[in-house]
C-alpha positions in Angstrom: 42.3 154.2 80.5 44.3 155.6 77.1 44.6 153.3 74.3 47.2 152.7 72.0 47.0 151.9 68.1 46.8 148.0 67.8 49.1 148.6 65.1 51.7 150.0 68.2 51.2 147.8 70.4 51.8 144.9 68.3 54.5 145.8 66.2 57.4 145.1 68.0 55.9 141.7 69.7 54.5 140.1 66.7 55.4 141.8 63.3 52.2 143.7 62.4 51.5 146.9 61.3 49.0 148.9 59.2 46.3 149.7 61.5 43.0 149.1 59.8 40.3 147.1 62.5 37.2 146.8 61.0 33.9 144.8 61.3 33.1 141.5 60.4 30.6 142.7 57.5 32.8 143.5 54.9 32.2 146.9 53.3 35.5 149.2 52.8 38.4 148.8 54.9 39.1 152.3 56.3 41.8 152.8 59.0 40.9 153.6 62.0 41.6 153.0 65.8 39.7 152.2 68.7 37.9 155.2 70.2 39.8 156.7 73.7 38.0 155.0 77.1 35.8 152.5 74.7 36.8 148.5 74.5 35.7 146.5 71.9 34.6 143.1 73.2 35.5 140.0 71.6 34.9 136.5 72.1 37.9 134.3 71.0 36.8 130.4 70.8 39.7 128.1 71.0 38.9 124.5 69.1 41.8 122.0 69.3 42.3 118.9 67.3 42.8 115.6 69.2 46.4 115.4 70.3 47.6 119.0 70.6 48.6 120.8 72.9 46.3 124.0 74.3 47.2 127.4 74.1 48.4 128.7 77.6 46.8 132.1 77.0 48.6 133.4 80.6 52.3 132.5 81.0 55.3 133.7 82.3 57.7 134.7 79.2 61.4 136.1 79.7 60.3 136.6 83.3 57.5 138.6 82.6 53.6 137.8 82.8 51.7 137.9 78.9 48.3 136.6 78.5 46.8 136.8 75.2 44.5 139.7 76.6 46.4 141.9 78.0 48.3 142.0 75.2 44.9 143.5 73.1 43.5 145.5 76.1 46.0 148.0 75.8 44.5 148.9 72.5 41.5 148.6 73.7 40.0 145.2 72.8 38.7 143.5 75.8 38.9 139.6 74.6 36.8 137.0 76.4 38.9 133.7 75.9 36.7 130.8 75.9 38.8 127.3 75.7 36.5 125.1 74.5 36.7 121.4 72.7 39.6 119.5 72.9 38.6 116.2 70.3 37.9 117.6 67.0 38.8 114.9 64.5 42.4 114.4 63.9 43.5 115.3 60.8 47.2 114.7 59.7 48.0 116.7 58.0 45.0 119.1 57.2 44.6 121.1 54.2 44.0 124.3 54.0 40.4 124.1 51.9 39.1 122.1 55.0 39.5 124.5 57.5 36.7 126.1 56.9 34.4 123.7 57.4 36.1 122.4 60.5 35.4 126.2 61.5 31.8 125.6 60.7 31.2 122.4 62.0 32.8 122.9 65.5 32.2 126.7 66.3 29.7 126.8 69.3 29.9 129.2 71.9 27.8 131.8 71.4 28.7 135.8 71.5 27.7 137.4 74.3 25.7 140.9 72.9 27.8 143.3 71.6 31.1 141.0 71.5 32.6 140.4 67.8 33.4 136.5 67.5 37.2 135.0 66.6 36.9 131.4 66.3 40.6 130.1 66.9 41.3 126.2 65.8 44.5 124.6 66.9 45.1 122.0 64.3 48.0 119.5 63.4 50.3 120.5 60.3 49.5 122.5 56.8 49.8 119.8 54.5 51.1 122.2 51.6 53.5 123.9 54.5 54.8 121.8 57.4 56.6 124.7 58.6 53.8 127.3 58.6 53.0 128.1 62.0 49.8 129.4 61.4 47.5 131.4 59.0 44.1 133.6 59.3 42.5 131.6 56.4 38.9 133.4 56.0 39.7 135.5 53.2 38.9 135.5 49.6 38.0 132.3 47.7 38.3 130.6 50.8 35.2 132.9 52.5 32.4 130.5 51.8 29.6 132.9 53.6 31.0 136.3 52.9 31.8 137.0 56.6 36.0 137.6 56.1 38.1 137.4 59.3 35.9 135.0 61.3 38.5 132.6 62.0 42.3 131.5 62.1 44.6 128.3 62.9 48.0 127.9 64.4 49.4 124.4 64.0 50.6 122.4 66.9 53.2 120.3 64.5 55.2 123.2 63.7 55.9 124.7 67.0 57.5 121.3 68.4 61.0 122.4 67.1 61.4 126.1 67.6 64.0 126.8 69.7 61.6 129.3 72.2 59.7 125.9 73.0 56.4 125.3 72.1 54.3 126.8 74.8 55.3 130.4 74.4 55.6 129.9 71.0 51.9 128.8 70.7 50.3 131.7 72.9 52.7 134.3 70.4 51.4 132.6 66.8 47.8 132.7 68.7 48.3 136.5 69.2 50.1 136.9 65.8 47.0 135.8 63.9 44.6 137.0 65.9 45.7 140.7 64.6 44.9 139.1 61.1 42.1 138.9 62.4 41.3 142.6 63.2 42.6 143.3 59.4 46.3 144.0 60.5 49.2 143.2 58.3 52.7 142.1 58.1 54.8 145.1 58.6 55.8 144.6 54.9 52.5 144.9 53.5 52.2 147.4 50.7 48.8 145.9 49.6 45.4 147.9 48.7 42.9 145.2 49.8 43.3 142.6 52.1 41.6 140.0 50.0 42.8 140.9 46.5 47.0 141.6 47.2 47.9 141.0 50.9 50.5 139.1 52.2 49.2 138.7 55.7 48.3 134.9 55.7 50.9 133.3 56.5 53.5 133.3 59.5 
């Protein structure tokens, strides 16, 4: 199997660029790609809010077939998608200081040994943003235990009107942040460090 850049395989889909996947410790953030024939597993827990809708991580898009994995195995990230609860307290809308300890309260699915852990909430509406559709939020001041890049939320509210649908729409924001998540940036990013000048948060 030959791997691409995730940088290259998600560029065109979702906006990112700027290939630099790193760990989960911290530590510099020096670019590099995925080595050639070796997958990096990761486990992506999906947490919803009471009342919205799940992410359809397989679906049928402009007639062709997309699931939120094969969209990352081609750069060699093998993703284990685990849907899991579907009643976290309702929160309408939620601020952005409390999604970090919704993220702490309701991760529980346990990594499998060697897998790097993406916990994934699916909220209601950004009370400072109605029309964000979602942001990777564990950066910075907002990194309460030094682990950046554990988690990220897409919210439900803001898909409702786009003109794609909500569905698709969902399973795209999902995939968009999720490359946050490795450390990839808005094609526009000129930034040095992603937790002192980038301007990846937000879709």
């Amino acid at each position: 199997m030959t791997t691409r850049p995730l940088s290259t395989v998600l560029s065109g889909l979702l906006g990112i660029g700027c290939a630099a996947l790193v760990g989960c410790g911290g530590g510099p953030e020096t670019p590099r790609e995925p080595a050639p024939q070796a997958l990096q597993r990761v486990l992506i827990e999906i947490d919803r809010m009471s009342g919205t809708r799940p992410v359809e991580t397989e679906q049928t898009i402009g007639g062709q077939q997309v699931s939120l994995a094969a969209i990352y195995r081609s750069a060699g990230l093998e993703l284990r998608v685990v849907p899991d609860r579907a009643d976290l307290p309702r929160q309408d809308p939620i601020r952005l200081a409390d999604l970090h300890a919704l993220m702490t309260s309701s991760s529980s699915v346990v990594p499998q040994q060697g897998e790097w852990k993406v916990h994934a909430l699916v909220v209601t509406e950004d009370a400072d943003d109605p029309g964000t559709l979602g942001i990777m939020f564990d950066f910075g001041d907002e990194d309460t235990n030094d682990v950046p890049r554990e988690a990220f939320a897409v919210f439900d509210s803001a898909h409702s009107t786009l003109p794609g649908g909500p569905v698709p729409e969902l399973l795209l924001t999902t995939a968009h942040e999720l490359a946050h998540a490795f450390n990839l940036h808005h094609t526009d990013w000129e930034g040095t460090s992603f937790t002192e000048d980038s301007t990846c948060g937000e879709v």
